[in-house]
Structures are given as structure tokens and as C-alpha cells.
N, C-alpha and C positions, 0 to 999 in steps of 0.2 A: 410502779407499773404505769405507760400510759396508755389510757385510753382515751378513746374519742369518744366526745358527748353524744355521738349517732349510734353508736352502741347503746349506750345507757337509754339513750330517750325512746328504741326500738324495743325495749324491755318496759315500755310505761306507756306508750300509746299505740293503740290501734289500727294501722296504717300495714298496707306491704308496699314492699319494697321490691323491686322486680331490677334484678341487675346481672353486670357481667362479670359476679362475683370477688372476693375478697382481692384487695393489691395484695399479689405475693412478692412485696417488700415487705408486709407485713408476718405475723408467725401467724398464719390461716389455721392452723389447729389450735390454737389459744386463743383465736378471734371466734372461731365457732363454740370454742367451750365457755367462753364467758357469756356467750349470746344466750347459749343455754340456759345457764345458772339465772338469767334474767327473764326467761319465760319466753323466748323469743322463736315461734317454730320457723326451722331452718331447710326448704327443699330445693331439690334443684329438678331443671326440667331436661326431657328425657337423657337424665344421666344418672349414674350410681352414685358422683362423687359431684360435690361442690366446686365451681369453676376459678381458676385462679388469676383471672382479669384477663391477662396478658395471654394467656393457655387453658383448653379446653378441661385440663385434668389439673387437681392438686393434691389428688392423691389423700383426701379425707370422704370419705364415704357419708353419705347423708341420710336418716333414717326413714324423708318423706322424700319421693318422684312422683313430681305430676308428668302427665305423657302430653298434655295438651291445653289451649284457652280454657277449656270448660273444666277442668281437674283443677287447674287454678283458681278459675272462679266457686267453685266445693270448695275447694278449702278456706279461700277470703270467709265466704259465707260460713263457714261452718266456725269457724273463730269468732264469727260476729253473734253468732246464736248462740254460744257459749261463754258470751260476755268474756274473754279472759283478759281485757284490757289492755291486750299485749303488741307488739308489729310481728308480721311474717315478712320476712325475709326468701328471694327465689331467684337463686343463681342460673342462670341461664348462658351456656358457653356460645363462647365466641365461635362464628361460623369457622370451617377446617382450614377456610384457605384463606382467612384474615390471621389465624390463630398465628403467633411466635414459637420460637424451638426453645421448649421449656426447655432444659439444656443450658441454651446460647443465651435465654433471659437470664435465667440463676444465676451463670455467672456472671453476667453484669450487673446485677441486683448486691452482690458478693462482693466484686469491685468495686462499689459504688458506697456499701458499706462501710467497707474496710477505710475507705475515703473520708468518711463523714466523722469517724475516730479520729484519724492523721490530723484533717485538719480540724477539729473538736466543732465540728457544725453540730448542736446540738437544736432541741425544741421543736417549733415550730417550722425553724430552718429544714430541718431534716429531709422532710416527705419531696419538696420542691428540688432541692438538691438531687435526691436520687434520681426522682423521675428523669429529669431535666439528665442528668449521667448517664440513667440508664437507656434514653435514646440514642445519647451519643454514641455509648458503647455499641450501641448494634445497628448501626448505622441508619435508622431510624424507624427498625421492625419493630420495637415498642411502640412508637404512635399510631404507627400505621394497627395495628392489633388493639 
């Protein structure tokens, strides 16, 4: 299994992280479960569901929404007086009209995979490859999102 050392190190120190949630190149449901298992509280802002970079929805449900700055800053602090030595993590989706047609991304995230088999682009290659594909593929409504 690979993981990225920014997982593990958000399970060991104290810090958030405030982003436009998980690359769904990656498997965003086994990113949030291992984030778990590492102590790592996981919310998103006013949304139900953790954001999937590229698109507002990923279709994984989150157990903490903050609705605004100050709900965010409760919970920093509230992790910080609870010493649990851990990072939080706080996806925050992409505005509607930057967002991409989850859709039209998957399958070029799909394509791009299927590619990185074909041609056996393994490692550290990988992430670069896709990205870099999956702009092409959609004619560059990934970067722009």
C-alpha cells in the first residue's frame, strides 16, 4: 500500500490543514479511513461530505461540519486543550462555478489510469503523469478547478 508521509505525519502532529480536499485520483475513502486509524479529525466546511479536489462532492460523508471561521477556530482550539497531539484536517469545496463535472473528471482520472498500467509508469511517476493527463483529457477543466 502507498501512502504518503503527509498522512502519517497529520496522525503525529498537531497542525490543520485547511484544503480543497483529497485528489480523487486517489481512493478518497481509504484516504479518510486511514487518516482515522491515525487519530486525525477529519471535517469539512459547510458540507455533509468531504471535497474531492477537483469537485465539490466525493460522495464520503464526514462526521465533523463546521459552518464557518469561528467553528473552525473551536475546533483547532479544542484539539489544542485536549493535547491529542494529532493534525485536523478541513476540506473545504471548491467554489460551484470553478468546481469540474465529476463525471467528465472520473473518466479521465480512469483513462489516465488505465495508462499509467499500459505504459508501466509506476512510483513516484504516477501522480505527475496523471495530473498532467488528466488536464489534457478535459481539456483543461482540471486546472482551471
Amino acid at each position: 500500500m502507498d501512502i504518503s508521509s503527509d498522512l502519517t505525519e497529520l496522525g503525529r502532529t498537531p497542525v490543520a490543514v485547511i484544503c480543497a480536499g483529497v485528489k480523487s485520483i486517489l481512493d478518497i475513502p481509504r484516504t479518510l479511513e486511514y487518516l482515522e486509524t491515525q487519530g486525525v479529525a477529519v471535517a469539512a466546511y459547510n458540507t455533509e461530505e468531504f471535497p474531492a479536489f477537483f469537485t465539490q462532492k466525493s460522495g464520503c460523508k464526514v462526521n465533523c461540519r463546521v459552518n464557518s471561521p469561528e467553528e473552525c477556530a473551536r475546533l483547532i482550539d479544542a484539539s489544542i486543550k485536549l493535547g491529542l497531539g494529532s493534525g485536523i484536517l478541513i476540506g473545504v469545496p471548491i467554489p460551484e462555478a470553478s468546481a469540474a463535472s465529476g463525471d467528465f473528471v472520473e473518466s479521465a482520472i480512469q483513462t489516465a489510469l488505465t495508462e499509467t498500467v499500459a505504459k508501466d509508469i509506476t512510483g513516484s511517476a504516477v501522480t505527475p503523469y496523471i495530473l498532467t493527463r488528466v488536464n489534457e483529457l478535459t481539456g483543461g477543466a482540471s486546472l482551471a478547478a
